[in-house]
SETORDO-127750 format. One record per atom (N, C-alpha, C, O, CB): residue in one letter; z, y, x. Coordinates in pm, whole numbers, plus 32768, in hexadecimal, padded with zeros to 4 digits. Each point is the difference from the previous one (the first is absolute). Glycine has a CB too. Layout:
SETORDO-127750
aZYX/...
***
This chain:
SETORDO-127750
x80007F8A8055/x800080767FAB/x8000807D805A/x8052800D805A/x80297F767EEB/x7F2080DD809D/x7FF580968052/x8094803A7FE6/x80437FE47F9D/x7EA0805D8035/x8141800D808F/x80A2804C8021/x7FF180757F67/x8061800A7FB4/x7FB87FF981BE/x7F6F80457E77/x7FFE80407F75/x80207FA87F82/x804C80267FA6/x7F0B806A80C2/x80717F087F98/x80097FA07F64/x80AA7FE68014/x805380317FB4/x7E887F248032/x8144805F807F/x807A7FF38017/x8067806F7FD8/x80637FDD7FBF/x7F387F9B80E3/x805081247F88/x804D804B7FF1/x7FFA803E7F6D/x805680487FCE/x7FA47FC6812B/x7F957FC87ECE/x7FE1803B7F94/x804A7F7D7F62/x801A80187F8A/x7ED88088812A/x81147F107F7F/x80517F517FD5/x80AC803B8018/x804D80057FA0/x7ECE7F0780EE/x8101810E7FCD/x80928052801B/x803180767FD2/x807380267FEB/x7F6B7F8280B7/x7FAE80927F50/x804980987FC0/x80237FDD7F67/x8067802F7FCE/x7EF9809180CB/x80457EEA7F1B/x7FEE7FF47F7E/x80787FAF7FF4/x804780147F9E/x7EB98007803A/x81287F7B808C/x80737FA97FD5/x80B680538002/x806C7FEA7FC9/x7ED07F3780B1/x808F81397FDF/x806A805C8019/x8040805E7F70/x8075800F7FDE/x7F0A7FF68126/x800080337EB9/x7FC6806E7FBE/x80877FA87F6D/x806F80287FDC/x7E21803A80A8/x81357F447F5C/x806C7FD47F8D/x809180128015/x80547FE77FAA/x7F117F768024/x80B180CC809E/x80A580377FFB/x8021806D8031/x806080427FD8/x7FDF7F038038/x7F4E80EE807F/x7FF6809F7FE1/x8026806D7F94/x804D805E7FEC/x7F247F48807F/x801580037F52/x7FFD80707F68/x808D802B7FC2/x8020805F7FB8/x7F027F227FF5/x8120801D8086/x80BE7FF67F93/x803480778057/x804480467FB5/x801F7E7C800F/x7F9B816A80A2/x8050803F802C/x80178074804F/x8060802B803F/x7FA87F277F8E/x7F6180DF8016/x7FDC809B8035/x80237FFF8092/x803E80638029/x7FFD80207EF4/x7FAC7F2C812C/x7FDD800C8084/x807E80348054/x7FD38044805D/x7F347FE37F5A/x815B7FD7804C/x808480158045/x80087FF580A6/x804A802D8058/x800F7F727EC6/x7F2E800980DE/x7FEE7F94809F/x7F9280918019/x7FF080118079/x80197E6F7F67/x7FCF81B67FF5/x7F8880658049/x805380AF7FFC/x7FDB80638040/x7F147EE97F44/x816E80AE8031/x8047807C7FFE/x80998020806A/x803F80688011/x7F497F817EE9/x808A7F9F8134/x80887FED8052/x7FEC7FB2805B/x806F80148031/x801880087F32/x7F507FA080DC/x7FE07FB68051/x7FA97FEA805F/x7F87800C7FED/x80CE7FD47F8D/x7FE77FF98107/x7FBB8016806E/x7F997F8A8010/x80157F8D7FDB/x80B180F98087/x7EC17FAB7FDF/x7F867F8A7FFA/x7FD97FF180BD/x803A804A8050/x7F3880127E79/x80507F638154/x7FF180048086/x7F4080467FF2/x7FD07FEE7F90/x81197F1080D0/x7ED381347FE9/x7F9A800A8014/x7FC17FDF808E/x801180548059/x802380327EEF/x7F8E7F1680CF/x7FC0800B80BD/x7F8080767FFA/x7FA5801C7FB1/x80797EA480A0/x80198179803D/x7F8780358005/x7F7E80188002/x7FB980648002/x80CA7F948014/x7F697F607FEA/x7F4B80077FB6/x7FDC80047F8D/x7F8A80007FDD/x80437F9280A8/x80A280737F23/x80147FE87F98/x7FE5809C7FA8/x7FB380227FA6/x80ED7EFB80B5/x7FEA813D800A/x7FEF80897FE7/x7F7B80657FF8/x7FE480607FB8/x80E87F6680A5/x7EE47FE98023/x7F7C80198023/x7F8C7FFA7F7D/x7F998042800B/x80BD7F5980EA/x7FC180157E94/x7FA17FFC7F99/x800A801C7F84/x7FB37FF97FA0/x801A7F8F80D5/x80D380A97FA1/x802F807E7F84/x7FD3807A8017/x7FDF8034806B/x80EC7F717F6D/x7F36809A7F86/x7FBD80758014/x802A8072807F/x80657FE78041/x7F7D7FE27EBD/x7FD680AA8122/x80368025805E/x80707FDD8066/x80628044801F/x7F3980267F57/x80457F2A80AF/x804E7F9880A1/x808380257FB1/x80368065802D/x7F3A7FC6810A/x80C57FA47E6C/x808B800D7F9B/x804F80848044/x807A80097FFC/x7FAF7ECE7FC5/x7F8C81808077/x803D80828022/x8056802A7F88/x80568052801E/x7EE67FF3807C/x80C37F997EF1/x8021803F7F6C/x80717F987FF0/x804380187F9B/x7EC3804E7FED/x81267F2480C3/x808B7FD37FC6/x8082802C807A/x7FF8802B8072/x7F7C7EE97EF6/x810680C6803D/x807380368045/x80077F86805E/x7FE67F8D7FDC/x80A081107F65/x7F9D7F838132/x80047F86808D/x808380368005/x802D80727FFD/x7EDB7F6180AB/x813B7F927F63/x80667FFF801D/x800A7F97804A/x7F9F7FB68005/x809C80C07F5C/x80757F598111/x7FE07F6C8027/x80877FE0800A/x804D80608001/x7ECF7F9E8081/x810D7F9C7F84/x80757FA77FED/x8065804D8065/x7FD3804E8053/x7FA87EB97F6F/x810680E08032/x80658019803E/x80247F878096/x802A7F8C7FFF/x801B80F17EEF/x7F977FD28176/x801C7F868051/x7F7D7FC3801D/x80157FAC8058/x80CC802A7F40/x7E86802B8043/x7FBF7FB5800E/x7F6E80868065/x7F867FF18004/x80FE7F307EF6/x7FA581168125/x7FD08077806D/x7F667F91801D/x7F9B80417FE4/x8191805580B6/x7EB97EF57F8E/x7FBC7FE18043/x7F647FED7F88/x7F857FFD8006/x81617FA480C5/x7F6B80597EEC/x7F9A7FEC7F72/x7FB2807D7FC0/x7FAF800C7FA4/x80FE7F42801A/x7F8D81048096/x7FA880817FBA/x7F75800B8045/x7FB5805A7FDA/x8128803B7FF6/x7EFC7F178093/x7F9C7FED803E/x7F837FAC7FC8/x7F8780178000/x81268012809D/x7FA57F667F30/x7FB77FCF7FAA/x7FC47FE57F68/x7FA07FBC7FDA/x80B2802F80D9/x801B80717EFD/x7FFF800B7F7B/x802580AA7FBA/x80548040803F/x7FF17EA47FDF/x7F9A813E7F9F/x806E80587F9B/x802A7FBF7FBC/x7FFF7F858002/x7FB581247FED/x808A7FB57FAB/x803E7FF87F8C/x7FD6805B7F96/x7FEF80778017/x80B77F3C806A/x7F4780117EFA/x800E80797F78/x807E7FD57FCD/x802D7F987FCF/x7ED3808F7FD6/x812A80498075/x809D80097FCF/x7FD5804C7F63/x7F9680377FE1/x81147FF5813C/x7FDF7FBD7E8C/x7FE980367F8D/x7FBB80017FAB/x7FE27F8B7FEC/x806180B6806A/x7F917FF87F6C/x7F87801E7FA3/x7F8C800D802D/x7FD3806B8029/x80AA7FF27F69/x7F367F22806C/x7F727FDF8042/x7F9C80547FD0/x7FD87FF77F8C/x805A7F27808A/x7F9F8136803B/x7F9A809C7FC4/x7F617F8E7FF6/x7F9780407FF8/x80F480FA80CB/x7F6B7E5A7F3E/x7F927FB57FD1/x80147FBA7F36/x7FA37FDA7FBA/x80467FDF8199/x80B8804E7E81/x8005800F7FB0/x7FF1803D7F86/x804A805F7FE3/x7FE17F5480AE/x7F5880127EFF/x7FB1803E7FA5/x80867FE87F92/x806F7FCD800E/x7E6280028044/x80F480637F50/x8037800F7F62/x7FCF7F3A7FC3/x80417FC67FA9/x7F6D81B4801F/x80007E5B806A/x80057F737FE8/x802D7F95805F/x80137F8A7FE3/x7F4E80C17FA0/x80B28002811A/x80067F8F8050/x7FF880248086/x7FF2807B8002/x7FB57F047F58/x805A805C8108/x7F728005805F/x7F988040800C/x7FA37FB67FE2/x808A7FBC8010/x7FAB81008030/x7F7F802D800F/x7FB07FD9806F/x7F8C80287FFC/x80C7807A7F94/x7FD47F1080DE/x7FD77FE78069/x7FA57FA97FB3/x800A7FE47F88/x80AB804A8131/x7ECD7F9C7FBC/x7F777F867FB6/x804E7F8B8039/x804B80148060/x7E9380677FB1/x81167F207FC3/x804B7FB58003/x7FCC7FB580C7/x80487FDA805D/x7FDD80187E39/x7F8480138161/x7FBE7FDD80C1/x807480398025/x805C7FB78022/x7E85806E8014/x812A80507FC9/x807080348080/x8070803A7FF1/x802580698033/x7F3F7FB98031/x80F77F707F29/x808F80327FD7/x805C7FB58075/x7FEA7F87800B/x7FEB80907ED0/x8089801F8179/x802F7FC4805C/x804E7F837FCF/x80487FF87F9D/x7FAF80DC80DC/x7FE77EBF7FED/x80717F777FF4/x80597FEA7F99/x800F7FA87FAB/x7FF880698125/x8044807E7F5B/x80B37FE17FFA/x7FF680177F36/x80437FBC7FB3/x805880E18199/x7F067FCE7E87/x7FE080537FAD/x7FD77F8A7F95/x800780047F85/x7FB880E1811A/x80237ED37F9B/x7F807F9B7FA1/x806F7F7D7FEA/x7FF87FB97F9C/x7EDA808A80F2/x81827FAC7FCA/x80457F93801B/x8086800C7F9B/x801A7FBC7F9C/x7F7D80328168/x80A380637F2A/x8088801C7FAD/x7FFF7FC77F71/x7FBB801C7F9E/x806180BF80E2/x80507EC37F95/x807E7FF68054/x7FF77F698010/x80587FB57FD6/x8046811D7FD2/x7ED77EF980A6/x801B7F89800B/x7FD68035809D/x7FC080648021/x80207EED7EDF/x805180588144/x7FD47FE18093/x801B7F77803B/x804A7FAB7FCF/x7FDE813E8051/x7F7B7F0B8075/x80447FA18031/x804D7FA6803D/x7FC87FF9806D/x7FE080597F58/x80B67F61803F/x80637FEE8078/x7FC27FBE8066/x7FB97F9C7FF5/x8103805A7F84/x7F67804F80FC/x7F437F95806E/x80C2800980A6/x8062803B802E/x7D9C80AE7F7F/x81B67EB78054/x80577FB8808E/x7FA5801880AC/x7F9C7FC6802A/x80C57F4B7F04/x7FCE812C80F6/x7FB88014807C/x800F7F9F8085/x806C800F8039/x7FAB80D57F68/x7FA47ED1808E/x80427F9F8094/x7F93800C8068/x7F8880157FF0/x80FF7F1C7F8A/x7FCA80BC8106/x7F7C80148062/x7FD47F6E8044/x804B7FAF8036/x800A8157800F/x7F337EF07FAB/x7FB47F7C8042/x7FE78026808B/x7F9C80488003/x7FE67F677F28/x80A780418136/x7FDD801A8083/x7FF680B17FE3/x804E80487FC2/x7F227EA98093/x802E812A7FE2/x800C80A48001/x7FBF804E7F9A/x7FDE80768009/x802B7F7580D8/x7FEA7FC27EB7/x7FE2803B7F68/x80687FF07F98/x803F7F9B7FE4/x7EDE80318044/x80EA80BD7F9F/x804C80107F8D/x7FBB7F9F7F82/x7F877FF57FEA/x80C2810F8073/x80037ECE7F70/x7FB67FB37F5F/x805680397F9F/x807B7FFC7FF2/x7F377F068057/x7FD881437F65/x805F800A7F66/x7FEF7FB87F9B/x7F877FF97FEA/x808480C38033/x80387F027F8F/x7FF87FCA7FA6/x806080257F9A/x807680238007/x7F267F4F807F/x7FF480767EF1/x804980247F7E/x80447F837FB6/x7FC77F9C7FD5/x7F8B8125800F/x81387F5D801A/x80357F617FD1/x8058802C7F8E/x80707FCC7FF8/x7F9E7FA180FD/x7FC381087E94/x801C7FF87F9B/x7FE280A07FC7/x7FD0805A8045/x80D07EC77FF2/x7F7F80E77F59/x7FD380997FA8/x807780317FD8/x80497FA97FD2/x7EDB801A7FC2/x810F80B4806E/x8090800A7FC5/x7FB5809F7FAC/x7FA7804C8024/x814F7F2580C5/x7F6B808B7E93/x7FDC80837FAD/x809F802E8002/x806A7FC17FFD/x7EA47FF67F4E/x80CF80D780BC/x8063806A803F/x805180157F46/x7FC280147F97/x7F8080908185/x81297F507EF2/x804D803B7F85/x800980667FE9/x803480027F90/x802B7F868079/x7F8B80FA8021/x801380677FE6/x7F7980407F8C/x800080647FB9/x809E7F968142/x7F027FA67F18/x7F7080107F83/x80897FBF7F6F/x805D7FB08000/x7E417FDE80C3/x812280CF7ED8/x803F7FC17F9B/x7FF77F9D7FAF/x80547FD17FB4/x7FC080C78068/x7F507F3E8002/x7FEB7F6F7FBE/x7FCC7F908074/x7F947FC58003/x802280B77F08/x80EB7F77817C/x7FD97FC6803C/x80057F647FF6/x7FC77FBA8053/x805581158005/x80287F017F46/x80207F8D7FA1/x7F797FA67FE8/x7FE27F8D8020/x80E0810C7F65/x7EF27FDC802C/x7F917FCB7FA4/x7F917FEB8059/x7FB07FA47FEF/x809480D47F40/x7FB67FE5813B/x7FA48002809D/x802D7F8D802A/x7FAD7FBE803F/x804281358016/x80837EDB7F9D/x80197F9A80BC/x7FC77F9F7F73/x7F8E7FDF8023/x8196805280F1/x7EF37F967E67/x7FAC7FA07FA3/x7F8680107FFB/x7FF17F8B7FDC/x80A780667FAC/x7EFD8038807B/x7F98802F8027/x7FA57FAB8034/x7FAB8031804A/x80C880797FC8/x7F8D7EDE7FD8/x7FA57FA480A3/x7FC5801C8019/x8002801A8078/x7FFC7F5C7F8F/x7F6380B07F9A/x7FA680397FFE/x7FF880848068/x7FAA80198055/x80547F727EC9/x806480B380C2/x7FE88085805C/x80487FF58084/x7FE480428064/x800B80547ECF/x80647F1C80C5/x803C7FBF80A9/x7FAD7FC78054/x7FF780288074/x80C37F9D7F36/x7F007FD98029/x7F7F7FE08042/x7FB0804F8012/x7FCB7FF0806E/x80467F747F52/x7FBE81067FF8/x7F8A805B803B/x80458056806C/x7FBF803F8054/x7FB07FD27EC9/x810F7FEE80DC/x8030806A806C/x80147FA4809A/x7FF6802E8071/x809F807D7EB7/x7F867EDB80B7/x80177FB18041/x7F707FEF804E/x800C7FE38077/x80C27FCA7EF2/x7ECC805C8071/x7F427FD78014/x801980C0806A/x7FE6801B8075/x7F567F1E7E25/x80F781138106/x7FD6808B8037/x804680198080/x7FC1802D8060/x801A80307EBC/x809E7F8A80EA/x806980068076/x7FF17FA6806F/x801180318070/x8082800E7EF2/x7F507F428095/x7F8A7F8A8049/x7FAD8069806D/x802480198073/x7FA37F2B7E8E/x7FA780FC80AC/x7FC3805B804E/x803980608051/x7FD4800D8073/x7FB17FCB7EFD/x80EB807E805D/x7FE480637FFD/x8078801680AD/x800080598055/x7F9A7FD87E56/x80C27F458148/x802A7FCE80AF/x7FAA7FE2802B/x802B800C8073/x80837FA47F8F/x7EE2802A800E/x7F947FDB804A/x7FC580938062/x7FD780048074/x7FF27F2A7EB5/x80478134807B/x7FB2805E8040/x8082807D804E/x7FD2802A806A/x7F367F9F7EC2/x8157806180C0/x806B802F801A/x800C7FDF808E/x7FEF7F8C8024/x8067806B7EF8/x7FC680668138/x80247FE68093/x806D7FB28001/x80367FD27F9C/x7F7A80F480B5/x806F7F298015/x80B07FC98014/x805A80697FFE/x80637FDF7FBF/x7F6A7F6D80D8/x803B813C7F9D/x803F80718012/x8013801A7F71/x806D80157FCC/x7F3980398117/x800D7FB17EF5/x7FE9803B7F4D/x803A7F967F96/x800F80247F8B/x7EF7805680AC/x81167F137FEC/x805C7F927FE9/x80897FFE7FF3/x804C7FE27FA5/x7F1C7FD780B8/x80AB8080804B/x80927FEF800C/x800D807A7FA2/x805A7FF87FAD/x7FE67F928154/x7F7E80D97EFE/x804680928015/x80047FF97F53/x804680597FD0/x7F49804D8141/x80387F097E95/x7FF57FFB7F93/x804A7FAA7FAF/x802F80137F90/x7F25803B80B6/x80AE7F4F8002/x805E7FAA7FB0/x80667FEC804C/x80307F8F7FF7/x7F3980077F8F/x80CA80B480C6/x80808029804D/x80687FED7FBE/x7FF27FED7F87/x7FB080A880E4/x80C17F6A7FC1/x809F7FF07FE5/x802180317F4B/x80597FD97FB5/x7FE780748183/x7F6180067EB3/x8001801A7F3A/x7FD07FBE8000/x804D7FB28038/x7FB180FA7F5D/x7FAB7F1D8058/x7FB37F9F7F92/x80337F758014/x7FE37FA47FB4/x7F4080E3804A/x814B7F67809C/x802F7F907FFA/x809A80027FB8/x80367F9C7FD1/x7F26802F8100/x80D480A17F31/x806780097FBC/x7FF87FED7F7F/x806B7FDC7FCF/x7FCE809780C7/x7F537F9A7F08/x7FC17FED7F7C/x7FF27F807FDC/x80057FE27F89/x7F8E80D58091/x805A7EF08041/x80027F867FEE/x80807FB97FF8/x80007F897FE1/x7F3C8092807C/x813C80297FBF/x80727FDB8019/x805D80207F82/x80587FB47FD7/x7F7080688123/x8016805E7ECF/x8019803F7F82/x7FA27FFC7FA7/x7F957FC38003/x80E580B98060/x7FBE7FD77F3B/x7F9F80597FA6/x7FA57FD37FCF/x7FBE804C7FB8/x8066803E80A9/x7FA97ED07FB1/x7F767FD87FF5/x80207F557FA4/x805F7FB57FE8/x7F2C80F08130/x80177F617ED7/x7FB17F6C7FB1/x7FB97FB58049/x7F88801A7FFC/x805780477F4C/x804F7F1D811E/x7FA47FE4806A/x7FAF7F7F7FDB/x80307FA67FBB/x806E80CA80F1/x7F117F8E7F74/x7F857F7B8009/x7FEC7FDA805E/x7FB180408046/x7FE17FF27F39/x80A47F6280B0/x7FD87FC78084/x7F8C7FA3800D/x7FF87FB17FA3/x80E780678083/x7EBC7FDC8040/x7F8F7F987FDD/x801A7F768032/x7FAE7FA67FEA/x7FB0810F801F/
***
């Protein structure tokens, strides 16, 4: 399946519980953006608030942040085209739990389960979902494939492992 049909299969599976709750996750909440990412938003996302984690200094190199009230947020949704809504943007609030080990002098990442973040309000009905766990599961598959290692650690760093520890609904494979 093309990364558009796919994302366009995800937004819609998302969209049935979206709709309940006026978007809370796009008005308060911090998203990660990489900078190639930033690169194919409108004007190089010069127009969102960058912000970056407390403590995580090394990450501002590789990512922003839209903090707050996402200035890509329409009166229905999203105004971004759906090609170049960042990762984190498209993903929320499922992600993946991926295990890192080194084979001789290569890093290996591997994804060895999906966890959905509790702080979405219908993160219940999301982590039941198979249907849409698997497509994220097919989407998140790719989408370590292409991610540096730097952009790895620096991303699924010590938060997103702490998320797995809390706060979350885990699926292990």
């Amino acid at each position: 399946m093309k990364e558009i049909e796919l994302r366009k299969k995800i937004l819609a599976s998302f969209q049935k519980h979206c709709k309940k709750c006026n978007a809370p996750c796009c008005l308060g909440k911090d998203f990660a953006v990489f900078n190639w990412e930033l690169k194919k938003l409108p004007f190089g996302g010069k127009d969102l608030v960058i912000g970056k984690y407390k403590n995580h200094e090394k990450k501002l190199a590789k990512y922003a942040l839209i903090r707050n009230r996402c200035v890509y947020l329409g009166d229905t949704g999203c105004k971004l085209k759906l090609g170049i809504r960042p990762i984190d943007c498209l993903s929320y609030p499922v992600y993946p739990i991926i295990k890192k080990r080194k084979n001789k002098n290569k890093v290996i990442v591997e994804m060895i389960g999906m966890m959905v973040h509790n702080e979405c309000l219908f993160y219940k009905e999301i982590s039941k979902d198979r249907e849409l766990m698997l497509m994220m599961k097919i989407f998140w598959d790719e989408k370590i494939k292409h991610l540096s290692e730097s952009e790895i650690s620096d991303w699924f760093g010590d938060m997103r492992n702490y998320w797995s520890e809390k706060n979350v609904i885990k699926f292990l494979f």
